[in-house]
C-alpha positions in Angstrom: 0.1 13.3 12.4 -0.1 9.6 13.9 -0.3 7.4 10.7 -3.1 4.6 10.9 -1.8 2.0 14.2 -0.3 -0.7 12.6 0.3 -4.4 14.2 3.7 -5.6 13.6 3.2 -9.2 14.0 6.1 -12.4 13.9 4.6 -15.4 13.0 7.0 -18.0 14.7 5.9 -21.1 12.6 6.1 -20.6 8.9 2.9 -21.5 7.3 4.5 -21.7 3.7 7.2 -23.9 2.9 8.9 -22.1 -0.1 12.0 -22.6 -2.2 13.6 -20.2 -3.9 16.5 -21.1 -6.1 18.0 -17.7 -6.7 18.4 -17.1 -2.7 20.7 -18.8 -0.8 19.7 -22.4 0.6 19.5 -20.6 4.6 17.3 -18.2 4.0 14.3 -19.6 6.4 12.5 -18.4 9.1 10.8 -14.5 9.5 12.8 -12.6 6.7 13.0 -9.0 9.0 16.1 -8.0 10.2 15.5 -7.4 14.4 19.0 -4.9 13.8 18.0 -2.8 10.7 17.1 1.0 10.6 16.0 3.3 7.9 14.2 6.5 7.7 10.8 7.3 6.3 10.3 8.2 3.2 8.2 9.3 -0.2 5.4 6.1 1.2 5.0 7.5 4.4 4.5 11.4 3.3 2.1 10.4 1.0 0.1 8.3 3.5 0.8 11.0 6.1 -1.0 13.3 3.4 -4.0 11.3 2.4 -4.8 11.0 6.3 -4.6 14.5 6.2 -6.8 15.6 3.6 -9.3 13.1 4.9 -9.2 14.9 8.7 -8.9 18.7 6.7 -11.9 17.6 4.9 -14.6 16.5 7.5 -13.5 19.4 9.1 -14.0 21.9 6.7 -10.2 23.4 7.0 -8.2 24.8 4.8 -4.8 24.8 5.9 -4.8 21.2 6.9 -6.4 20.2 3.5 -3.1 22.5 2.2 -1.0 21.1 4.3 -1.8 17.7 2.8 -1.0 18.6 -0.8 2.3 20.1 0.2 2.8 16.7 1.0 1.2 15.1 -2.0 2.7 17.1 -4.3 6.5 16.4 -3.0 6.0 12.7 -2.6 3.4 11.2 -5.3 5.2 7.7 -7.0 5.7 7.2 -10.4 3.0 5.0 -12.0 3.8 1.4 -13.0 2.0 -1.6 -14.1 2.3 -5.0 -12.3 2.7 -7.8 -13.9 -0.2 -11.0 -13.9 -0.4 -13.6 -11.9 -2.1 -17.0 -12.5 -4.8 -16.4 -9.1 -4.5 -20.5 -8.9 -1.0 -20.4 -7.2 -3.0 -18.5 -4.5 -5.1 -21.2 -3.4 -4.3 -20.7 -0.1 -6.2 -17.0 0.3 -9.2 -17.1 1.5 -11.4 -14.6 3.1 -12.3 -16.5 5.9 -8.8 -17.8 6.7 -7.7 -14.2 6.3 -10.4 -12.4 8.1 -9.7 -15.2 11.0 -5.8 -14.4 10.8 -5.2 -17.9 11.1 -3.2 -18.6 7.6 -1.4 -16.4 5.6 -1.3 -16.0 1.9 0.1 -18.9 0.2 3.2 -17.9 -2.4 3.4 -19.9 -5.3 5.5 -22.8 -5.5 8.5 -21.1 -7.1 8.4 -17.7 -7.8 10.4 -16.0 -10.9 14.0 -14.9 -10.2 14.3 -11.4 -8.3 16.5 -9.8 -11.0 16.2 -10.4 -14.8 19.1 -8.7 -17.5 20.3 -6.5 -14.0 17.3 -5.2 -13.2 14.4 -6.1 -10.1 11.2 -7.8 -11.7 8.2 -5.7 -11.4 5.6 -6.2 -8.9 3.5 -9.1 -9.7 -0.5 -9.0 -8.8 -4.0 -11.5 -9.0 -7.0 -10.8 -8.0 -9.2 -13.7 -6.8 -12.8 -14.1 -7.0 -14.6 -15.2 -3.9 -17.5 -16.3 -2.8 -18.6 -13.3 -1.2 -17.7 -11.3 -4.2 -18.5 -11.1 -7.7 -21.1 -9.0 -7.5 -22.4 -5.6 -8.4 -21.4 -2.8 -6.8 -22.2 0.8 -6.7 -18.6 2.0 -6.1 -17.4 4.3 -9.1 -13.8 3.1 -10.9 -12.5 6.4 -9.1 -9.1 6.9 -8.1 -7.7 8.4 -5.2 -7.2 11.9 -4.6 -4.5 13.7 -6.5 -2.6 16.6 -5.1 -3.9 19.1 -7.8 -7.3 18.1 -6.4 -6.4 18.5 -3.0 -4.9 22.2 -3.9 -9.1 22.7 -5.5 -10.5 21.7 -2.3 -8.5 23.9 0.1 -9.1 26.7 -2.4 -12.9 25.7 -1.7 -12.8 25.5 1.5 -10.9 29.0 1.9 -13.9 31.1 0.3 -13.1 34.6 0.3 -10.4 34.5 2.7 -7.2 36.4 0.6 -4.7 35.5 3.1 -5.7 31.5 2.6 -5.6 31.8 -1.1 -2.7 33.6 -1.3 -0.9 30.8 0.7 -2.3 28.0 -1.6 -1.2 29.6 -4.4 2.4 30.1 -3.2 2.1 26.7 -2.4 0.5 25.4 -5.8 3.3 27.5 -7.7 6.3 25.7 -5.6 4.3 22.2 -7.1 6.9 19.4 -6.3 10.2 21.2 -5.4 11.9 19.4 -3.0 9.9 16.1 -4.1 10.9 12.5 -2.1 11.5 10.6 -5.2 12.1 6.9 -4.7 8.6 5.2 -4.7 6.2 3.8 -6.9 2.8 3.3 -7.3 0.3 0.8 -8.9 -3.4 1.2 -8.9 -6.3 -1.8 -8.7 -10.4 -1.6 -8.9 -11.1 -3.6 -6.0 -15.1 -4.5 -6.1 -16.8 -5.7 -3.0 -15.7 -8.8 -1.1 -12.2 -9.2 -3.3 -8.7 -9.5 -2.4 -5.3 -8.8 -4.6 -2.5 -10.5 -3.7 0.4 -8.8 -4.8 4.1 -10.2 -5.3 7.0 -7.3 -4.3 10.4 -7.9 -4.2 12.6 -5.9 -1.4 16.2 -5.9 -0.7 17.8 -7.5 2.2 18.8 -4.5 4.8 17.3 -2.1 3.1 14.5 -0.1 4.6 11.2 -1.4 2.8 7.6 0.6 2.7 4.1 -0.4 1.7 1.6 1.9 1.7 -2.1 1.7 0.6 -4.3 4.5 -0.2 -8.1 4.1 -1.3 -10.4 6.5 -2.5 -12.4 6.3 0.2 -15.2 4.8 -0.7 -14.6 1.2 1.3 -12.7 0.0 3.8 -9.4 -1.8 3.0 -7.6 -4.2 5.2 -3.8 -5.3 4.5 -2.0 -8.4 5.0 2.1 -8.4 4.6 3.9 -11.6 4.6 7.1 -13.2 3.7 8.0 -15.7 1.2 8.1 -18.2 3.8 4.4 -17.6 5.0 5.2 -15.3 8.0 3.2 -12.1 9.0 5.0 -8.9 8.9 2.1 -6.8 9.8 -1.7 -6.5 9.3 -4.1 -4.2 9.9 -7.8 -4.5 9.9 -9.1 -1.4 11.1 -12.0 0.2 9.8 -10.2 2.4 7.1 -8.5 2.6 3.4 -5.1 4.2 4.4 -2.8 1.7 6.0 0.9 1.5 5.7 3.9 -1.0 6.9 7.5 -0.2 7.0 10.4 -3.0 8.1 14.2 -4.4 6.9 13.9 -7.5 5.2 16.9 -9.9 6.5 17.9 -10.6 2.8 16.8 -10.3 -0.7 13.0 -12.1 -1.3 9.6 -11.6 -1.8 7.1 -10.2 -0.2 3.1 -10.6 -0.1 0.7 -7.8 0.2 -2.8 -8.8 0.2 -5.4 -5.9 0.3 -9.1 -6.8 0.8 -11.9 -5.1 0.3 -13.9 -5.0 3.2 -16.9 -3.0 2.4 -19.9 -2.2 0.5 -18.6 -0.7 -2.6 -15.8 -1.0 -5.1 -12.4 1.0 -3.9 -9.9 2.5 -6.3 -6.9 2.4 -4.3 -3.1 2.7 -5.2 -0.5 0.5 -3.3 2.8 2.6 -3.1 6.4 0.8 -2.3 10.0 2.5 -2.1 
């Protein structure tokens, strides 16, 4: 299964000037190594899977629907929760500069350290209140499928068919043996017209994914930067799954902001290796 196209854009000027004092003073420029490899991992299945389910669904099979939990349930992340930031260092977002593509996310003057006692901060996250949002929505506080509730829905969707329901319970017995541990996961109501700007660290040649995956009730559209201001990727296609994968050049910070782009609020996680 194609995962959803992504653009993998340079930006060659860098619209953020940014110093950060626990990085060495060279680190400018586009922070993606053009030489660095990796392979996918527990981010990618789980996209893979939620695309899945969503194709297995409208088409009323069973076996893709199974064949998405399979994946779920071998590459789900382990919950965490991000830590606040203050949504005036992100002056700089804006939906119109964003929906335009013509400025990135700003970062905040100097972010904290990467690594505190030993150990990498935890994703940082504010959500910013525009002027096309703020109001009510009709979009339940919902969050995205699980794999035990993709497991019910191929079970629905076999009927009476013994063979199929034999096979999903196999499959439900195995659960998460053989599970692609590694990633983790954090989860944000997004109402109508809203963006979250998230704050992720990465390590420097080391093979980096972002994943998001909405509930499916709005569409999502994702911006990755640098700390320096560059794009990484977007996407603006007219859907809630959307995932990113590159080598950062060194270790720093990275910008993820998700809007929502629809009509409804969107429970969506964001995943990360």
């Amino acid at each position: 299964m194609k995962l959803k196209a992504l653009s993998l854009t340079l930006a060659t000027t860098a619209l953020v000037a940014l110093a950060l004092p626990s990085l060495a003073e060279d680190k400018a420029g586009t922070n993606v190594s053009a030489e660095g490899t990796g392979s996918a991992g527990a981010t990618a299945t789980l996209s893979m899977a939620h695309e899945l389910y969503a194709l297995g669904v409208a088409s009323g099979d069973a076996l893709t629907v199974l064949t998405a939990a399979k994946l779920a349930a071998q590459s789900e992340g382990t919950p965490q929760e991000p830590a606040a930031l203050d949504p005036a260092e992100f002056e700089g977002t804006t939906l119109e500069a964003f929906r335009a593509r013509k400025a990135a996310p700003a970062a905040p003057a100097a972010p904290a350290p990467m690594m505190n006692e030993g150990e990498p901060r935890p994703a940082g996250k504010a959500t910013l209140l525009t002027s096309a949002g703020g109001e009510e929505d009709d979009g339940a506080a919902k969050a995205p499928v699980t794999a035990a509730e993709m497991f019910a829905k191929a079970k629905e969707l076999a009927g009476d068919d013994e063979g199929l329901l034999g096979l999903i319970a196999d499959a439900e017995a195995e659960g998460s043996r053989g599970r692609i541990g590694g990633a983790v996961t954090w989860g944000s109501a997004l109402p109508k017209g809203q963006i979250d700007v998230w704050e992720v660290p990465f390590y420097g040649n080391s093979y980096a994914e972002v994943a998001v995956v909405g509930d499916g009730d709005a569409n999502l559209d994702m911006v990755v930067t640098d700390q320096n201001g560059n794009v990484i990727c977007y996407d603006v296609s007219p859907s809630d799954q959307v995932y990113c994968d590159f080598v950062p050049a060194w270790d720093g910070y990275f910008y993820i902001t998700v809007e929502n782009a629809g009509r409804a609020r969107n429970s969506y996680y964001l995943m990360t290796n």
